[in-house]
N, C-alpha and C positions, 0 to 999 in steps of 0.2 A: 713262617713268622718273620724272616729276616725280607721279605720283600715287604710284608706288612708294617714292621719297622722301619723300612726306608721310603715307603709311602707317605708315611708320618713323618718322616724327618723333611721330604720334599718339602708335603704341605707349611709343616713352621715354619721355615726357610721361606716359603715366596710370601705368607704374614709377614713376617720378621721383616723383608725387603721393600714389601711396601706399607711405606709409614701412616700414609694416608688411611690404609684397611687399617691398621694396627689403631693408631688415633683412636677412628671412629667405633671399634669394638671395645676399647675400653670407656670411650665417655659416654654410648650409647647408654649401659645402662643404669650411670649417675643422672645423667640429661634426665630417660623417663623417671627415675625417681624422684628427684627434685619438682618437673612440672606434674605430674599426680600426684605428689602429697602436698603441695600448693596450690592447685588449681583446684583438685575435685573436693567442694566445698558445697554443702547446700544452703549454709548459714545464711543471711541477709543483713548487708551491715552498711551504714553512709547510703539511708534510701533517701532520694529525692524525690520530698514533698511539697504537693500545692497546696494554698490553701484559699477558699472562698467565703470570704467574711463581708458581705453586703452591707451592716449595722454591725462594727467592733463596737462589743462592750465589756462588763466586767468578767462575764463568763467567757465568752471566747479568747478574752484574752489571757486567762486564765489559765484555757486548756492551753491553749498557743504553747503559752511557754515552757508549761509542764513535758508536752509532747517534746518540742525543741532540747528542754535540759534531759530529754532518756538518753541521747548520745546516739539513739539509732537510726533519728531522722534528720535529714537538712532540709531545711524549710527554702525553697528556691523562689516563689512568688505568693504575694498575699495579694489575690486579685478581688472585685468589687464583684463578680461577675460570671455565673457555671458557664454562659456560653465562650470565657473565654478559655475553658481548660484545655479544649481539641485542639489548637494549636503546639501545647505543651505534651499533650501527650503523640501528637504526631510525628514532634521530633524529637521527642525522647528526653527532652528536660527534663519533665515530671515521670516519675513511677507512680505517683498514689497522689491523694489526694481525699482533703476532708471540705465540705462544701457545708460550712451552717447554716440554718434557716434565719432570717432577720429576727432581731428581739429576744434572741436566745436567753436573756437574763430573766427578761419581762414574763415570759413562759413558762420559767425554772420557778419566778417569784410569787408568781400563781399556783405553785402545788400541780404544775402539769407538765409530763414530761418532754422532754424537747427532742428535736428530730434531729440528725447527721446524718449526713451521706457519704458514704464512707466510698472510694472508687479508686479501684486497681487496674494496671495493665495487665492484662490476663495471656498478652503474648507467647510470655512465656508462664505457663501457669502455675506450676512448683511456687514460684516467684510470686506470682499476683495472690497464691493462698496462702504464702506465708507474709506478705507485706499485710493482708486482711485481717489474721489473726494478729500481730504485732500492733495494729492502730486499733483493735479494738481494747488489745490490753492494754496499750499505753492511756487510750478514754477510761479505761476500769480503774487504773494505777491513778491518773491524773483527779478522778471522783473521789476517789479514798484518801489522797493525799488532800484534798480539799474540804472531807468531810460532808459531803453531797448526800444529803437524804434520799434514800430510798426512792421515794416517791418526788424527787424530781433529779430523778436519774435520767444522762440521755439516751435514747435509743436509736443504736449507730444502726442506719440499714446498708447492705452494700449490692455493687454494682460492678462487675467483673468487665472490662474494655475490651473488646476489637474481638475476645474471645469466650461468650458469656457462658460455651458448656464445657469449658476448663480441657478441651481435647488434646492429649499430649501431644497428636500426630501433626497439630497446627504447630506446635516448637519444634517440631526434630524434622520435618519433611523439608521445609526450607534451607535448613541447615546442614539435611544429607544433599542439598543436590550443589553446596561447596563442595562437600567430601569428595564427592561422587568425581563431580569434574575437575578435582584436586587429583586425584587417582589416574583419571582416563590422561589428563593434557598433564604433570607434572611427571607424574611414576613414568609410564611408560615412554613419554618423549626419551627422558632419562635413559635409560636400560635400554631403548632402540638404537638410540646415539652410539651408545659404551658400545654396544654389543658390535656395531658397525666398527668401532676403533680399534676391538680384540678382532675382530675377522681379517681387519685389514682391507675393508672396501672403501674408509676414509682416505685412504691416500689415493684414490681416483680423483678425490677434488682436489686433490695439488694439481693435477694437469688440466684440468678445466676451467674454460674462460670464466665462470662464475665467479662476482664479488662475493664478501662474504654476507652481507644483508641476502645475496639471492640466497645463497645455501639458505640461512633461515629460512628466510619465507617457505623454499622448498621444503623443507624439513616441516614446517610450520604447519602447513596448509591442509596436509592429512587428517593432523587430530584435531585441527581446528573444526573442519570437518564431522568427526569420529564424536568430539565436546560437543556443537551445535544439536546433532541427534540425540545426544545422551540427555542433552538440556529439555528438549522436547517433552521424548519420553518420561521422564521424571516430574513434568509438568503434567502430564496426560493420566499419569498414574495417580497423580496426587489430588487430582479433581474427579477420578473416577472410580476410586479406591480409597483413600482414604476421606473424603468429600471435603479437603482442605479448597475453602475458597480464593477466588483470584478476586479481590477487589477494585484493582488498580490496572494498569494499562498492560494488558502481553506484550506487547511492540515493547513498550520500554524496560519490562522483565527481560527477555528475549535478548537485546542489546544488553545488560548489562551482563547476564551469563554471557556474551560472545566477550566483551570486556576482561572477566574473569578467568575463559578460558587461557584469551592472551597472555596475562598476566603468570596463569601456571606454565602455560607453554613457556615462557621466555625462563620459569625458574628450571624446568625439566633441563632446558637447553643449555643456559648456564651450569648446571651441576654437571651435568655429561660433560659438558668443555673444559670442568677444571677438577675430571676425576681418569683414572686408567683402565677402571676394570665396571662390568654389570654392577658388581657384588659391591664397592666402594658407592655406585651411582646411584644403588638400589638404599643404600644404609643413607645417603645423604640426601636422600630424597626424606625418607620417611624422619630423618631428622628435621630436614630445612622445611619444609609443608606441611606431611601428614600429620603428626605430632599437632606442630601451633594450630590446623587448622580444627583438631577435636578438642584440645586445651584450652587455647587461648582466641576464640574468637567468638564468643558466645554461644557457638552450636547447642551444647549441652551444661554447661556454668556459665554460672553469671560472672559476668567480669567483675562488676562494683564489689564483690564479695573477694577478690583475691588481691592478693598483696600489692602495695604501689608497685613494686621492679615489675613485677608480671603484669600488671596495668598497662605500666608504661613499655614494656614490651610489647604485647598485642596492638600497639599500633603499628607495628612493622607488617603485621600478617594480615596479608591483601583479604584473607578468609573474613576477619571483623567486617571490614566493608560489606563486601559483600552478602553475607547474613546479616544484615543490618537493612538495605537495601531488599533482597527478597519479602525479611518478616513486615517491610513498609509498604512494600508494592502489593504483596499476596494476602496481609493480614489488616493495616488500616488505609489501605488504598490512597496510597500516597502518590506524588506524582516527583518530577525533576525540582518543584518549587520547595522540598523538604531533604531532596536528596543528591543534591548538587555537591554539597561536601564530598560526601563516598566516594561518587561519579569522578570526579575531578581526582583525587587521590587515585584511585583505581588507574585512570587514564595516564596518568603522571605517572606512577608505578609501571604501566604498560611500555610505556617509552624508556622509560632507564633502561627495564631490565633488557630489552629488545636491542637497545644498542651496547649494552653490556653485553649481553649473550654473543650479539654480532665482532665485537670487539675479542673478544673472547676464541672464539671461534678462527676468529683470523690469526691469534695468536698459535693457536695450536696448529693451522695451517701452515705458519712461518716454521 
């Protein structure tokens, strides 16, 4: 018992000594509480709406505003014209969108019922079935508040976008092969690095001619490597297994996971360089990545439904980009002409953190 007691007293003692472990085990598990009882939301709230009105008249506009005062929708463009919605939904402006037929009053005023077209992104589908159901209640709610007979009620048809048999594995495949190569290029850089730092093989490169950019790269190049296969596979799987289609370009899919890997490498890399131990590099990992990228990057909730702070947070986490980017290139076949934003951020991100990591790195050197 008294060795087993002084076991325990070691272990508290090197907690206790390093602040760093200590910190992170105590806000660990406020951190996850706060972003899962924030984030994990299936609600739908501030959906942006199109809307296609060829001949406004008393009825549509009618609905317009009915729809506009529920609070649940923002109306983003009132366009003359369905062939112009693809561009909206391609970049994400629009989530839904109501398309009237011309004359809709003239129709009504005839005793015959009128048509809508009721059209959701179905990317993510949770989403696109409950945006469907919400506009057809708000057309029910908006009929009843206006006292719309029976018989020239309109009859909303819908239209499900990029994913019309609602397949879950089209939202979550995309969005595991973030995870995925969040895991492979952040975790383990991380924890390889540390673990090199408790062994005590880092202090070889104090005596080696190496800058500190070579070390990265060195260090870099494996899982960049280890991420590129992972990317593959994930992609081979997902066309073969779950029959998630590739709409869009693999070359420029392909470049943007090697982008994304970058981007984890340089966090793996940076956290190792400004932690002591596996165990510290391993918690800050799964704080500083894994965490934001299941949370907060639309893998699995929708961001528009979670709080402005957490909004406006997930645009830190390279993960948004890029699941943003994948469900463009894999689900509406998008190309660089819609997804240059991401691109460019990603890219920009790629270089900070790489010369931070590098900077970093030299410090611990010194």
């Amino acid at each position: 018992m008294s060795a087993l007691a002084g076991l325990v007293r070691k272990e508290v003692y090197h907690v206790l000594r390093d602040r760093r472990t200590l910190v992170v085990l105590v806000l660990l598990p406020a951190i996850q509480v706060v972003l899962f009882g924030y984030a994990i939301r299936t609600d739908v709230d501030r959906v942006r709406l199109a809307i296609v009105d060829p001949a406004p008249d008393a009825a549509t506009t009618a609905l317009r505003d009915r729809i506009a005062g529920s609070g649940t929708f923002h109306i983003v463009r009132v366009l003359p014209r369905a062939d112009m919605l693809e561009p909206l939904f391609q970049r994400g402006d629009a989530q839904a969108a109501l398309v009237f037929e011309p004359r809709l009053a003239a129709q009504m005023g005839r005793g015959l019922p009128a048509r809508l077209l009721v059209v959701a992104d179905a990317t993510e589908p949770n989403t696109g079935s409950i945006l469907q159901a919400y506009l057809v209640a708000a057309i029910q709610n908006a009929e009843r508040d206006l006292s719309v007979p029976a018989a020239k009620r309109v009859l909303p048809q819908v239209r499900m976008a990029f994913n019309p048999t609602r397949e879950s594995a089209h939202l979550f495949v995309p969005g595991l092969m973030a995870f995925v190569l969040t895991i492979i290029s952040a975790l383990m850089t991380a924890i390889s690095l540390a673990r090199e730092k408790e062994t005590g093989t880092m202090e070889a490169l104090l005596v080696s001619p190496l800058r500190p950019w070579q070390i990265v790269v060195g260090k870099v190049a494996p899982y960049l490597a280890i991420g590129f296969a992972s990317a593959l596979s994930i992609l081979l799987e997902a066309r073969l297994v779950f029959d998630v289609p590739l709409r869009g370009s693999l070359l420029l899919l392909v470049g943007e996971g090697l982008l994304f890997i970058l981007v984890s490498l340089a966090l793996g890399i940076l956290i190792s360089a400004r932690t002591a131990s596996q165990r510290v590099a391993m918690m800050g990992t799964l704080v500083g990545t894994m965490l934001p990228t299941m949370l907060l990057s639309g893998f699995i909730f929708p961001i528009e439904s979670m709080p402005p702070l957490l909004q406006a947070l997930s645009y830190v986490v390279p993960a948004r980009y890029f699941v943003l980017v994948a469900r463009g290139i894999m689900l509406k076949g998008i190309g660089l002409t819609y997804l240059w934003r991401e691109t460019l951020v990603l890219s920009l991100m790629a270089v900070a953190l790489l010369a931070l990591s590098a900077h970093s790195l030299h410090e611990r050197l010194e």
